[in-house]
mmCIF file of the N, C-alpha and C atoms, coordinates in Angstrom:
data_MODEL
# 
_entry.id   MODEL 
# 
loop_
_atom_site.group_PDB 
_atom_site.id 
_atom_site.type_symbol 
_atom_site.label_atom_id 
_atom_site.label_alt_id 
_atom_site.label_comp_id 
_atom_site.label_asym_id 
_atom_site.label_entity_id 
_atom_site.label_seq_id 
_atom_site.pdbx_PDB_ins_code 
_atom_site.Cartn_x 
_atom_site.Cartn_y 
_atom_site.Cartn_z 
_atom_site.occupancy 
_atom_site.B_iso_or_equiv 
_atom_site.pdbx_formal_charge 
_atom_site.auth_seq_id 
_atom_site.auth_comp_id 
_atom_site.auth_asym_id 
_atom_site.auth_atom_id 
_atom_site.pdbx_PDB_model_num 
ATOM 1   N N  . UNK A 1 1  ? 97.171  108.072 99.961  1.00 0.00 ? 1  UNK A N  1 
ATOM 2   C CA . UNK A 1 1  ? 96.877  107.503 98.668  1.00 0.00 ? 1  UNK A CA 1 
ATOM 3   C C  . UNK A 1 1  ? 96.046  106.261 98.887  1.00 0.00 ? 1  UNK A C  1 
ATOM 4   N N  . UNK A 1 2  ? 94.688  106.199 98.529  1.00 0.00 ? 2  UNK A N  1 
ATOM 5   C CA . UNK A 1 2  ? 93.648  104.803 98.796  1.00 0.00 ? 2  UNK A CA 1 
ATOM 6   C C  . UNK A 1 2  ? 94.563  103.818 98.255  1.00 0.00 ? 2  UNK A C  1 
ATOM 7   N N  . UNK A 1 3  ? 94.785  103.817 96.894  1.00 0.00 ? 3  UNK A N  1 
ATOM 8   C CA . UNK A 1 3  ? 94.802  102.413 95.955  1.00 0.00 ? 3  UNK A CA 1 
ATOM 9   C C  . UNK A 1 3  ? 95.843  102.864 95.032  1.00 0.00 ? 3  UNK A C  1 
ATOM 10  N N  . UNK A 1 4  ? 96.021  101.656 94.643  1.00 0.00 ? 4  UNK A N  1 
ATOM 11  C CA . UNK A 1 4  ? 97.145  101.694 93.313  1.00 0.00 ? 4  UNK A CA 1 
ATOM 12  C C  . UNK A 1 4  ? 96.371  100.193 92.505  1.00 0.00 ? 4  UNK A C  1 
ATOM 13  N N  . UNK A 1 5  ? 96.228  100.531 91.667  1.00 0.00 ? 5  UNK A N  1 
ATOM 14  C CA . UNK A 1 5  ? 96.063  99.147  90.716  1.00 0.00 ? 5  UNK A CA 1 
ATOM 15  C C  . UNK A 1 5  ? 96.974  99.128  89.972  1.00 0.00 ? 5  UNK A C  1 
ATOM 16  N N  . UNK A 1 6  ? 97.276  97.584  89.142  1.00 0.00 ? 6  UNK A N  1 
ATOM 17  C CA . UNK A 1 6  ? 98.039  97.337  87.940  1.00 0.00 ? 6  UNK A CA 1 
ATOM 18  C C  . UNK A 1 6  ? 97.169  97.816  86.540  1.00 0.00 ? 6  UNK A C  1 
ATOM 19  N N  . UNK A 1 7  ? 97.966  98.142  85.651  1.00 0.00 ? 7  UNK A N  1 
ATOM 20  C CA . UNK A 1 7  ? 97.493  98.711  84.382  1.00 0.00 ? 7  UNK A CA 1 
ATOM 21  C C  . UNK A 1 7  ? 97.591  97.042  83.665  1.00 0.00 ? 7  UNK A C  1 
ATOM 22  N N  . UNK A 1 8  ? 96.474  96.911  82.876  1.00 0.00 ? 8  UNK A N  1 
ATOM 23  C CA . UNK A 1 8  ? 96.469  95.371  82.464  1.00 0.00 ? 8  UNK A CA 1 
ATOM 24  C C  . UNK A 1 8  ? 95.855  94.298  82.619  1.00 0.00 ? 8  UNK A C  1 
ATOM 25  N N  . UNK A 1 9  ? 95.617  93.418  82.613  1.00 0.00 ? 9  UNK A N  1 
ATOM 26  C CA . UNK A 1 9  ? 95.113  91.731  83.041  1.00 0.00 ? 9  UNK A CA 1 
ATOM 27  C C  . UNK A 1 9  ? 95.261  91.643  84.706  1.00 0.00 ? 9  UNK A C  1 
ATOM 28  N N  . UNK A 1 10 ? 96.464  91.428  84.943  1.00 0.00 ? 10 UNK A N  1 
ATOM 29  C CA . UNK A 1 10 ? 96.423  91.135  86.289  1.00 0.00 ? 10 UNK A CA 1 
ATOM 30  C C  . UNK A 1 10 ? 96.407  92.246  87.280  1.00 0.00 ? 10 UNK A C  1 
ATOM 31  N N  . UNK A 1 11 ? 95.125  92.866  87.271  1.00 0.00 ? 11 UNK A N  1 
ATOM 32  C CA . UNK A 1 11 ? 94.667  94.282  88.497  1.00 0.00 ? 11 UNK A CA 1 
ATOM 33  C C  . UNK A 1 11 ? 94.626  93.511  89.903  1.00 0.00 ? 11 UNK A C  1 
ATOM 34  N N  . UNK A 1 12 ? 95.343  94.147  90.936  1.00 0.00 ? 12 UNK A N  1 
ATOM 35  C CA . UNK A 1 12 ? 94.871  94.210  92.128  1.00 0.00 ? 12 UNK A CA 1 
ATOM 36  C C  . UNK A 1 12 ? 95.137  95.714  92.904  1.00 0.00 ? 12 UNK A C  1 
ATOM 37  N N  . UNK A 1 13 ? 94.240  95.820  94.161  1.00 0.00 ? 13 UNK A N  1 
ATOM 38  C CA . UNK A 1 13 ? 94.205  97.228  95.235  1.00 0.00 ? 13 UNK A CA 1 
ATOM 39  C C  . UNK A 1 13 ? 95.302  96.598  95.933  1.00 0.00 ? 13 UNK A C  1 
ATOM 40  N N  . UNK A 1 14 ? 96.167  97.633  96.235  1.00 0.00 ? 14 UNK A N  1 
ATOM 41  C CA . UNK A 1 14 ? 96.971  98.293  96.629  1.00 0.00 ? 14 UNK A CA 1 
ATOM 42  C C  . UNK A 1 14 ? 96.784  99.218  97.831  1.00 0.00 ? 14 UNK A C  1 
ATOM 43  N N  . UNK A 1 15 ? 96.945  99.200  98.696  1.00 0.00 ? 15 UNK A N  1 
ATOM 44  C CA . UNK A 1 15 ? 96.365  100.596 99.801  1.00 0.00 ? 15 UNK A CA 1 
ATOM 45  C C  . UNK A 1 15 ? 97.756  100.805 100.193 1.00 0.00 ? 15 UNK A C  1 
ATOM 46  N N  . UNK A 1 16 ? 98.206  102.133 100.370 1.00 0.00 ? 16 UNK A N  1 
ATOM 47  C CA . UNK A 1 16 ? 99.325  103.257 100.960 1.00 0.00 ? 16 UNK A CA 1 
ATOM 48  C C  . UNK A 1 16 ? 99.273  104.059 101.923 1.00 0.00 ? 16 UNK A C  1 
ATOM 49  N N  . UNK A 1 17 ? 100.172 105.018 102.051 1.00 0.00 ? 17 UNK A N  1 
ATOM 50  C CA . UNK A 1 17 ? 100.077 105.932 102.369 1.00 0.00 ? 17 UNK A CA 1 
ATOM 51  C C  . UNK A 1 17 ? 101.132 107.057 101.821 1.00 0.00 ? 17 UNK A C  1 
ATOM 52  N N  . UNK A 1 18 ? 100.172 108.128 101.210 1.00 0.00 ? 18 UNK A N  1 
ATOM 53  C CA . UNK A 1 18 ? 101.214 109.286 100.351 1.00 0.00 ? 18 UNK A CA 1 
ATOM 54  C C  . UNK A 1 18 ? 102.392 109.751 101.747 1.00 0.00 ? 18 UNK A C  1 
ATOM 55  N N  . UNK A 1 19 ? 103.529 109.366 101.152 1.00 0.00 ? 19 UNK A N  1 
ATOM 56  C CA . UNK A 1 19 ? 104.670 109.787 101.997 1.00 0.00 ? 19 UNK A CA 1 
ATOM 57  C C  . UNK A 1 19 ? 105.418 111.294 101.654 1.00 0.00 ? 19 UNK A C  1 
ATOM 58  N N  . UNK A 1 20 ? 105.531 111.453 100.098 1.00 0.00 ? 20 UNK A N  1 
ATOM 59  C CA . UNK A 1 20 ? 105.420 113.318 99.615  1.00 0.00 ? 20 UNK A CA 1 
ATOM 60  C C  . UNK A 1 20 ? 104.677 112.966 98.359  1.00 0.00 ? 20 UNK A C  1 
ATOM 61  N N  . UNK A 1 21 ? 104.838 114.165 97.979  1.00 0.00 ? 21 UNK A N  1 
ATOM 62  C CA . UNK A 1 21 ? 104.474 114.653 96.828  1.00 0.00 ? 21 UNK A CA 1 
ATOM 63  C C  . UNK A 1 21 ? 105.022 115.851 95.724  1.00 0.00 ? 21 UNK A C  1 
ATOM 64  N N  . UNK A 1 22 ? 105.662 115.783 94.841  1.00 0.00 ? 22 UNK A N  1 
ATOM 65  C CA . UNK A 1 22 ? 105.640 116.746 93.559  1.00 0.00 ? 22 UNK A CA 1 
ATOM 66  C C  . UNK A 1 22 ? 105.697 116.607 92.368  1.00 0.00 ? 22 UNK A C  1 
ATOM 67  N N  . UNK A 1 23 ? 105.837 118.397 91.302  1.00 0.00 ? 23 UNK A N  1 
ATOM 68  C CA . UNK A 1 23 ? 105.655 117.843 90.329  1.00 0.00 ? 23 UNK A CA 1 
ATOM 69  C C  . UNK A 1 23 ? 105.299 116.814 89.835  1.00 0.00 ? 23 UNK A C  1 
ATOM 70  N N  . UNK A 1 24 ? 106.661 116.223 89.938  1.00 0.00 ? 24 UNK A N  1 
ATOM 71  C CA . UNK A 1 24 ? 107.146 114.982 88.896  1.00 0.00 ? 24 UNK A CA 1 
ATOM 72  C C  . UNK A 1 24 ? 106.567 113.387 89.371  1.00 0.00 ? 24 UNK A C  1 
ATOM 73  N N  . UNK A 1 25 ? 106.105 113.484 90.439  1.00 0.00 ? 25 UNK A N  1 
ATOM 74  C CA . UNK A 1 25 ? 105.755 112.040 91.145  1.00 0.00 ? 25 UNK A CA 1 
ATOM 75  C C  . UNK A 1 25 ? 105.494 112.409 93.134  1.00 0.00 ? 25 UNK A C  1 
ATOM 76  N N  . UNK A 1 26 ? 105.577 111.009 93.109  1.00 0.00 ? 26 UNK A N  1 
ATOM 77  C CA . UNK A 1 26 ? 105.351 110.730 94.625  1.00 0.00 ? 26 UNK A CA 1 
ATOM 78  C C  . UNK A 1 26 ? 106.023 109.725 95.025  1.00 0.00 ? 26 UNK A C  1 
ATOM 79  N N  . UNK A 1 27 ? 105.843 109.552 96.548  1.00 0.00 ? 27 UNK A N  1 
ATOM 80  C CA . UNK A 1 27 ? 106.466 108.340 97.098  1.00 0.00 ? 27 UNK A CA 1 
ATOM 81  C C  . UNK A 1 27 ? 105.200 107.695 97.836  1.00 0.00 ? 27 UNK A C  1 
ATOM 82  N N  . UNK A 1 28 ? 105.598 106.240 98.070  1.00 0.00 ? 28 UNK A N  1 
ATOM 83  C CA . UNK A 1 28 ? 104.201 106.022 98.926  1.00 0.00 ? 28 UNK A CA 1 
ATOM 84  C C  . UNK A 1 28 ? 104.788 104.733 99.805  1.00 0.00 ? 28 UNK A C  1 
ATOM 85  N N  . UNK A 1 29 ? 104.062 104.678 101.200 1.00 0.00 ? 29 UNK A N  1 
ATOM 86  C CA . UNK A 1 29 ? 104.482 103.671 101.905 1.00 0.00 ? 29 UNK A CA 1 
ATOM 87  C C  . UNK A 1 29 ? 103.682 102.921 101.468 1.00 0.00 ? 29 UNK A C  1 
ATOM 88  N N  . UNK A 1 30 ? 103.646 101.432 101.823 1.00 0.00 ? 30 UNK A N  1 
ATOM 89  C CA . UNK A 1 30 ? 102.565 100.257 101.440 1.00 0.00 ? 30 UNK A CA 1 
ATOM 90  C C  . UNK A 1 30 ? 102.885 99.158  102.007 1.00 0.00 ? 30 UNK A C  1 
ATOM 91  N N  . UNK A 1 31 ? 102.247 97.817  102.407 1.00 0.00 ? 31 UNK A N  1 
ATOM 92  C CA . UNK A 1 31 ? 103.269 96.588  102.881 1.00 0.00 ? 31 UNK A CA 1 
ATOM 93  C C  . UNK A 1 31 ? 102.837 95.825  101.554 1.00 0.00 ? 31 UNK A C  1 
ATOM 94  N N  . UNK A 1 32 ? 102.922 96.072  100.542 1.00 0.00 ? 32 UNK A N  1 
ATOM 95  C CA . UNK A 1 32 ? 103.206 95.213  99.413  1.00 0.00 ? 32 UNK A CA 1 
ATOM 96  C C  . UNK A 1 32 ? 104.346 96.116  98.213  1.00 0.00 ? 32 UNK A C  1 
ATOM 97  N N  . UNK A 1 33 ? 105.000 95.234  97.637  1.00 0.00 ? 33 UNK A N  1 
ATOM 98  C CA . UNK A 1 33 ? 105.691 95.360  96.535  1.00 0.00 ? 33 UNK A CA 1 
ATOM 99  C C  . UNK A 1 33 ? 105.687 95.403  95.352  1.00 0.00 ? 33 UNK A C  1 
ATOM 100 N N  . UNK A 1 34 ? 105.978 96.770  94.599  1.00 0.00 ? 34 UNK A N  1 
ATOM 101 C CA . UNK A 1 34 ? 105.168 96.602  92.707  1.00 0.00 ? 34 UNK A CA 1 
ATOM 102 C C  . UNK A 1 34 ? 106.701 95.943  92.402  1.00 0.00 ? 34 UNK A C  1 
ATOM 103 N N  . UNK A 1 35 ? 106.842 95.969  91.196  1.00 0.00 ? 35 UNK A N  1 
ATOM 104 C CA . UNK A 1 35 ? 108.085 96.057  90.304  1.00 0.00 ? 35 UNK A CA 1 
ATOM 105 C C  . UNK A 1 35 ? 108.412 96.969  89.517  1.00 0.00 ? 35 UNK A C  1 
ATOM 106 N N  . UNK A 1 36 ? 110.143 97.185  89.764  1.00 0.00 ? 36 UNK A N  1 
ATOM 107 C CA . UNK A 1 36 ? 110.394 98.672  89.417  1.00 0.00 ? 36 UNK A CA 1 
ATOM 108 C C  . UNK A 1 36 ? 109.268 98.709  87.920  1.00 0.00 ? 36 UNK A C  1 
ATOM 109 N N  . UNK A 1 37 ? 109.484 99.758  87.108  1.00 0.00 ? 37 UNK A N  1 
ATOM 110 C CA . UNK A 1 37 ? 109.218 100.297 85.645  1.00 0.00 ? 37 UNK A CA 1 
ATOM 111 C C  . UNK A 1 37 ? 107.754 99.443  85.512  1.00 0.00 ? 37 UNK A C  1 
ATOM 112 N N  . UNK A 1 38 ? 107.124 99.328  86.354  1.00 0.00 ? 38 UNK A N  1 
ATOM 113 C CA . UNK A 1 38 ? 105.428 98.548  86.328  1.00 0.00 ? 38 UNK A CA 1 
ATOM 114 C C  . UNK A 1 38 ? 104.715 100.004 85.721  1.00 0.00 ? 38 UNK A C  1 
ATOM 115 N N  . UNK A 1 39 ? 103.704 99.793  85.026  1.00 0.00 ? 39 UNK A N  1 
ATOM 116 C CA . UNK A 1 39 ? 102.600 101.104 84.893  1.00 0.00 ? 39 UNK A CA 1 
ATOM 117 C C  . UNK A 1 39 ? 101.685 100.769 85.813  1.00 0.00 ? 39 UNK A C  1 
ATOM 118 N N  . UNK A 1 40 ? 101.451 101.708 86.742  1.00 0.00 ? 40 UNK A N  1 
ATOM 119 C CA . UNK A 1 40 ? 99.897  101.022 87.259  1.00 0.00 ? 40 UNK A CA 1 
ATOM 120 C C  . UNK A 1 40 ? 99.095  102.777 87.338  1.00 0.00 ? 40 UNK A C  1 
ATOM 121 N N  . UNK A 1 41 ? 97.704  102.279 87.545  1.00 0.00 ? 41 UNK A N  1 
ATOM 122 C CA . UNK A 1 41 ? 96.690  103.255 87.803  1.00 0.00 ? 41 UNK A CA 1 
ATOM 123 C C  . UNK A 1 41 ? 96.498  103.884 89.113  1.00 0.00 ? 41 UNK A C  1 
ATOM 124 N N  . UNK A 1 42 ? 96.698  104.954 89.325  1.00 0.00 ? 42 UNK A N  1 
ATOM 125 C CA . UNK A 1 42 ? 96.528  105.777 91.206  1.00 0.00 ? 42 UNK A CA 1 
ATOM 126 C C  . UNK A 1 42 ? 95.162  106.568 91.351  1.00 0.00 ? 42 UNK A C  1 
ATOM 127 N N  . UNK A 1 43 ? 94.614  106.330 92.399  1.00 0.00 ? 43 UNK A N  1 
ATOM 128 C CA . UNK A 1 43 ? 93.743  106.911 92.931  1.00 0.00 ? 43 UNK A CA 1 
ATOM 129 C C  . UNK A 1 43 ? 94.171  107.907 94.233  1.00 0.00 ? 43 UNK A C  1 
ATOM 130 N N  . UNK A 1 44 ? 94.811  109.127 94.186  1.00 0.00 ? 44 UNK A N  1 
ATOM 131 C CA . UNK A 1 44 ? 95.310  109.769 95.274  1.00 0.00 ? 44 UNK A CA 1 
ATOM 132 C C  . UNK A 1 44 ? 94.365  110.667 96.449  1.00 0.00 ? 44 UNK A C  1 
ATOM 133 N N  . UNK A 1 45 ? 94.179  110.238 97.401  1.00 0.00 ? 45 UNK A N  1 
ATOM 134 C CA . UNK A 1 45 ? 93.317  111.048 98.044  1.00 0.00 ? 45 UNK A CA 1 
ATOM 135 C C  . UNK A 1 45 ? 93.763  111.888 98.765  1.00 0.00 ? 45 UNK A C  1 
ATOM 136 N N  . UNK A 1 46 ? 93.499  113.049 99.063  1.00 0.00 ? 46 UNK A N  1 
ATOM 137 C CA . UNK A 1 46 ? 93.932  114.408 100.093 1.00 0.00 ? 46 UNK A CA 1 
ATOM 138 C C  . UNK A 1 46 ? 93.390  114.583 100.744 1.00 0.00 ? 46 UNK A C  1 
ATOM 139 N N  . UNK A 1 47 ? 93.748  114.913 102.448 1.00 0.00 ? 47 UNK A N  1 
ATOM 140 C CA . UNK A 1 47 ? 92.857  115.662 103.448 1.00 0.00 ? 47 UNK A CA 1 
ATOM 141 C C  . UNK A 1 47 ? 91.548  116.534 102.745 1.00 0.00 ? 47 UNK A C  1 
ATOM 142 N N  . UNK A 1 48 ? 90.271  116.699 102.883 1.00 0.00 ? 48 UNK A N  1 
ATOM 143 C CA . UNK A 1 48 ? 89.654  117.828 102.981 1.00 0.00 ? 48 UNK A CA 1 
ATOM 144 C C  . UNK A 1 48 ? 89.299  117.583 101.492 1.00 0.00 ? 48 UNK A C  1 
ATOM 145 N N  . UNK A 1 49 ? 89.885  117.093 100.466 1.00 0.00 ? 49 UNK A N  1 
ATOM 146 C CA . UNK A 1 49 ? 89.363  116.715 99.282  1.00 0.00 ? 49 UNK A CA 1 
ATOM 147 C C  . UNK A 1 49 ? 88.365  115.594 99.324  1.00 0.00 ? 49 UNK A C  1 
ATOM 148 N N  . UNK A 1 50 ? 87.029  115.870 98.816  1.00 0.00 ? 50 UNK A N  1 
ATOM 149 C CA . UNK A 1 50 ? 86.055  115.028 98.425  1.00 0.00 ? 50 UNK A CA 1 
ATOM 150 C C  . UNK A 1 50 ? 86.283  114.128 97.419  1.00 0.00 ? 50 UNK A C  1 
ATOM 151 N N  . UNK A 1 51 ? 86.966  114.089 96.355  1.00 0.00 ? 51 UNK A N  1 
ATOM 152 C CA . UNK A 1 51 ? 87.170  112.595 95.694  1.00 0.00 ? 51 UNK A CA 1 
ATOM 153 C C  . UNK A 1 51 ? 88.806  112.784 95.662  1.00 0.00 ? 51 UNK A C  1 
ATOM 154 N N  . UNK A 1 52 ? 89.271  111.582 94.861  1.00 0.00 ? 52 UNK A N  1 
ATOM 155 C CA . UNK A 1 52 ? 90.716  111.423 94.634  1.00 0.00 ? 52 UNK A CA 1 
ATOM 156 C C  . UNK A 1 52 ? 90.781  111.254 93.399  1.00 0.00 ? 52 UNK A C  1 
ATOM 157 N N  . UNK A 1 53 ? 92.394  111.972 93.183  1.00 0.00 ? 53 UNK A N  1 
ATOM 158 C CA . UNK A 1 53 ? 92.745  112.083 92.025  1.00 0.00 ? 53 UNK A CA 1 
ATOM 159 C C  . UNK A 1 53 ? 93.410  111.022 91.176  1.00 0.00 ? 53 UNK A C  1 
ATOM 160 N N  . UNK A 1 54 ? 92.691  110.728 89.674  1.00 0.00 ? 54 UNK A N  1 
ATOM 161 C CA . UNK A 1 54 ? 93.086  109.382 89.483  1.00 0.00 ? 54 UNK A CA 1 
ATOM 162 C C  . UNK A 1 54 ? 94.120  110.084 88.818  1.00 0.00 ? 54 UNK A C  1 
ATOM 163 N N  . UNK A 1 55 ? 95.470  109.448 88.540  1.00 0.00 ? 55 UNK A N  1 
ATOM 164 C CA . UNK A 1 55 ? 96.597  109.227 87.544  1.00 0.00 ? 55 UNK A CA 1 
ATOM 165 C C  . UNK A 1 55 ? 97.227  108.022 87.365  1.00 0.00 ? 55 UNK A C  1 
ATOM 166 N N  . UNK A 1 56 ? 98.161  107.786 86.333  1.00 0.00 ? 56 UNK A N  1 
ATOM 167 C CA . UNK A 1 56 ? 98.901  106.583 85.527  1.00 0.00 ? 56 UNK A CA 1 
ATOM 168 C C  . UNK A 1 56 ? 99.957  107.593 86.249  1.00 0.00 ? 56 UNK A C  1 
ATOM 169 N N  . UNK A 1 57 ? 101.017 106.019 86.655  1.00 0.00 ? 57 UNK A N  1 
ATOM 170 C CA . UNK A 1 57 ? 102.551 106.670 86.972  1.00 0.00 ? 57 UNK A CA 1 
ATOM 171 C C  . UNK A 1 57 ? 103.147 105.315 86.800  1.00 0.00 ? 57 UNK A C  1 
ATOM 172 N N  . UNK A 1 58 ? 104.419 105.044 86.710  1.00 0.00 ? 58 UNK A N  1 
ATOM 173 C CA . UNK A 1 58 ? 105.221 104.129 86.549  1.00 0.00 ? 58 UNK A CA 1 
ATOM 174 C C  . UNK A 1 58 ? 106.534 104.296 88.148  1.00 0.00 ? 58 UNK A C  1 
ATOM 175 N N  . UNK A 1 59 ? 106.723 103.340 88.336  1.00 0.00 ? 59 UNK A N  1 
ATOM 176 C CA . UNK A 1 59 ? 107.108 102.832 89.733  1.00 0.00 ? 59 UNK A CA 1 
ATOM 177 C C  . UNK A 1 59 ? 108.693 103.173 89.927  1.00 0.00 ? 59 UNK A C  1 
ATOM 178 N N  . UNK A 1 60 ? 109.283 103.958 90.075  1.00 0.00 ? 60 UNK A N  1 
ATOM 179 C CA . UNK A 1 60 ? 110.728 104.299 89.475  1.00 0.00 ? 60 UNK A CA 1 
ATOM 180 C C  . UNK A 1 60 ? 111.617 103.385 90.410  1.00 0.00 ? 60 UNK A C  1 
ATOM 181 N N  . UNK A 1 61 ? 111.609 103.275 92.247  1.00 0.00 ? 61 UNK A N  1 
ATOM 182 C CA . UNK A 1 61 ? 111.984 102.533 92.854  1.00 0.00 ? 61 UNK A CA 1 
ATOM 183 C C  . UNK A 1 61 ? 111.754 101.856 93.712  1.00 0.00 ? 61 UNK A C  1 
ATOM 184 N N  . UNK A 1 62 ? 112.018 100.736 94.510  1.00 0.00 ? 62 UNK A N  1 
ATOM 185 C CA . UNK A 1 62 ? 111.611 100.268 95.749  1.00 0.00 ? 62 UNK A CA 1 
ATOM 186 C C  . UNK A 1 62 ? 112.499 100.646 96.922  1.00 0.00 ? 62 UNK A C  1 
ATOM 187 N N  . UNK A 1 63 ? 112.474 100.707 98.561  1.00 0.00 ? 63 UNK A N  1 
ATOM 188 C CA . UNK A 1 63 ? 113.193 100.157 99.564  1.00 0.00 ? 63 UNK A CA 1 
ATOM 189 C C  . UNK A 1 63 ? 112.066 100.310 100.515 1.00 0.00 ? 63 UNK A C  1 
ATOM 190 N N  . UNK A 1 64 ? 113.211 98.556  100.740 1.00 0.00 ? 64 UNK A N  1 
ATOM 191 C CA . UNK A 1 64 ? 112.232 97.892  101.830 1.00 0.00 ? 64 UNK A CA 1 
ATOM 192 C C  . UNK A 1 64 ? 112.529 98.447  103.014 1.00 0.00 ? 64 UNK A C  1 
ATOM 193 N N  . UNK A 1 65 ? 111.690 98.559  104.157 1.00 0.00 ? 65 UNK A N  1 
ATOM 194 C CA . UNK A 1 65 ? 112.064 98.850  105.214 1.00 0.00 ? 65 UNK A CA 1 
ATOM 195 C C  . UNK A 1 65 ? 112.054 97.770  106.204 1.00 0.00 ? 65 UNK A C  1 
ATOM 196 N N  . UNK A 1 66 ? 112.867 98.333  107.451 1.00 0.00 ? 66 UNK A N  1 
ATOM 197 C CA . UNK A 1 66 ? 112.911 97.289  108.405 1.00 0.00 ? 66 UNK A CA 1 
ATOM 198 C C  . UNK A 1 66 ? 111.867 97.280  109.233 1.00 0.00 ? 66 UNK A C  1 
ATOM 199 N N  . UNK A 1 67 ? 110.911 98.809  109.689 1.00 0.00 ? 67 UNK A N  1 
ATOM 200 C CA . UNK A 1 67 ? 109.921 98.481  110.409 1.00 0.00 ? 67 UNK A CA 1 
ATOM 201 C C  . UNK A 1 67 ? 108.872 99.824  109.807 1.00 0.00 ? 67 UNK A C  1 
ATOM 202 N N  . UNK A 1 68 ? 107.374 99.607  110.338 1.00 0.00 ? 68 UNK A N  1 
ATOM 203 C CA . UNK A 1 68 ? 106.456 100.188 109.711 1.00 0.00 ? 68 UNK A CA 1 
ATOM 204 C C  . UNK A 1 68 ? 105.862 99.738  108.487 1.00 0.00 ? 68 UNK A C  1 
ATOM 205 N N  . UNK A 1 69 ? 105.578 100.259 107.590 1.00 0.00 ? 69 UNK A N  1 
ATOM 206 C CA . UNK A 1 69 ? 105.191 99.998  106.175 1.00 0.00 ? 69 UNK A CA 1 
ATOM 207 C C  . UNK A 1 69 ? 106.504 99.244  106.099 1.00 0.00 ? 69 UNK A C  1 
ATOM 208 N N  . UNK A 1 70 ? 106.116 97.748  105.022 1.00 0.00 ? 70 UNK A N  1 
ATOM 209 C CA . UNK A 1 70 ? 107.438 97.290  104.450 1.00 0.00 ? 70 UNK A CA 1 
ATOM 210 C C  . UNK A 1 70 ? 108.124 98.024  103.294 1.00 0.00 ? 70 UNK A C  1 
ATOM 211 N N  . UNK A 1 71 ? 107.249 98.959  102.734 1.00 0.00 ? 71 UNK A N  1 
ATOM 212 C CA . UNK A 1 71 ? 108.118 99.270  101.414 1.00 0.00 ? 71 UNK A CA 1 
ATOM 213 C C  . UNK A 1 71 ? 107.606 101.023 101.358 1.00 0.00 ? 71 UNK A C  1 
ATOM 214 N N  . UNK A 1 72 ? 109.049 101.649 100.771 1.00 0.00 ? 72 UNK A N  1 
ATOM 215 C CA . UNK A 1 72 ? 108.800 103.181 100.261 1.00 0.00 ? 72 UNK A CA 1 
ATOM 216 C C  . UNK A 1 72 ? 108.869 102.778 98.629  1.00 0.00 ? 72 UNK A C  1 
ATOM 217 N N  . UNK A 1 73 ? 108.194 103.084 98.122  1.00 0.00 ? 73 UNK A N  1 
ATOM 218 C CA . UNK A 1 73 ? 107.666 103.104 96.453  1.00 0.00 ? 73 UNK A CA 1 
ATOM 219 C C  . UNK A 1 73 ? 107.562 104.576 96.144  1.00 0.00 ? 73 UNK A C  1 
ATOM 220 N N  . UNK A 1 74 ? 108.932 104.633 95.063  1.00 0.00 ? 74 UNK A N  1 
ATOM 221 C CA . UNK A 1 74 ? 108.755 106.083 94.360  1.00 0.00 ? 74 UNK A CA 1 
ATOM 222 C C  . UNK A 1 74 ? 108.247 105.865 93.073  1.00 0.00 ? 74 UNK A C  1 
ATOM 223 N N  . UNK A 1 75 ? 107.176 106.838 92.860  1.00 0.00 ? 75 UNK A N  1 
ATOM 224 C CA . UNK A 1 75 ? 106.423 106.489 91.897  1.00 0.00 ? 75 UNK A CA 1 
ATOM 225 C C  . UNK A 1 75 ? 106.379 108.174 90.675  1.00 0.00 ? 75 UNK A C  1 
ATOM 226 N N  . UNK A 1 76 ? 106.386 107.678 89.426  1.00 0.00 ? 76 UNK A N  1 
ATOM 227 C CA . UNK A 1 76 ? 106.702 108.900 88.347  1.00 0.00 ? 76 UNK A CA 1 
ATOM 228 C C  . UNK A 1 76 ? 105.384 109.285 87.515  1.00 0.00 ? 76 UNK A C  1 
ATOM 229 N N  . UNK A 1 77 ? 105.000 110.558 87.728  1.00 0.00 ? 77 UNK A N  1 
ATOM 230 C CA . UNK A 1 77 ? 103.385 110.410 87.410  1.00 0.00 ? 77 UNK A CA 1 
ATOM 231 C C  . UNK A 1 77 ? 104.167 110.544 85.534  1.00 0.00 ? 77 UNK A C  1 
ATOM 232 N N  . UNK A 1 78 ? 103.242 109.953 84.788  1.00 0.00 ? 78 UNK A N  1 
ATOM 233 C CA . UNK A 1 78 ? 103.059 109.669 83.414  1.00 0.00 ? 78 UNK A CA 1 
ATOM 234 C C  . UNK A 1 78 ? 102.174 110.788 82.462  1.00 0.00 ? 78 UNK A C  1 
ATOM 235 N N  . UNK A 1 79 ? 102.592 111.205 81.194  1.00 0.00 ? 79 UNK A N  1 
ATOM 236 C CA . UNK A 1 79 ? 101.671 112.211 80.936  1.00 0.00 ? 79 UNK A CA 1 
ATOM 237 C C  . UNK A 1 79 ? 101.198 111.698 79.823  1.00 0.00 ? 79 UNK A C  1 
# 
């Protein structure tokens, strides 16, 4: 996953990495922290795919980790 922005006034990039994926959402590693129930904007990129897919999702949870990426972010795609 390239980026995550905030939906709103205060936008910043975000860079991840898609950890799964379905239906209903995703998870993503990152060393920064949203806040739970945040809306923000996703730009998801895939192996072998030429652009990425934008969607709105809202941030359902955080945990921090102790090593690697600081944070797993489950995220709820929005319709």
């Amino acid at each position: 996953m390239p980026a995550i922005g905030g939906a709103g006034s205060s936008k910043r990039l975000i860079r991840g990495r898609l950890h799964d994926m379905s239906k209903g959402g995703f998870c993503v590693l990152t060393d920064k922290a949203l806040k739970v129930l945040k809306v923000v904007r996703c730009e998801i990129g895939l192996a072998k795919v030429p652009a990425a897919i934008p969607t709105v999702s809202q941030v359902r949870w955080i945990q921090k980790n102790a090593r690697g990426p600081r944070y797993r972010i489950g995220m709820q795609f929005l319709v």
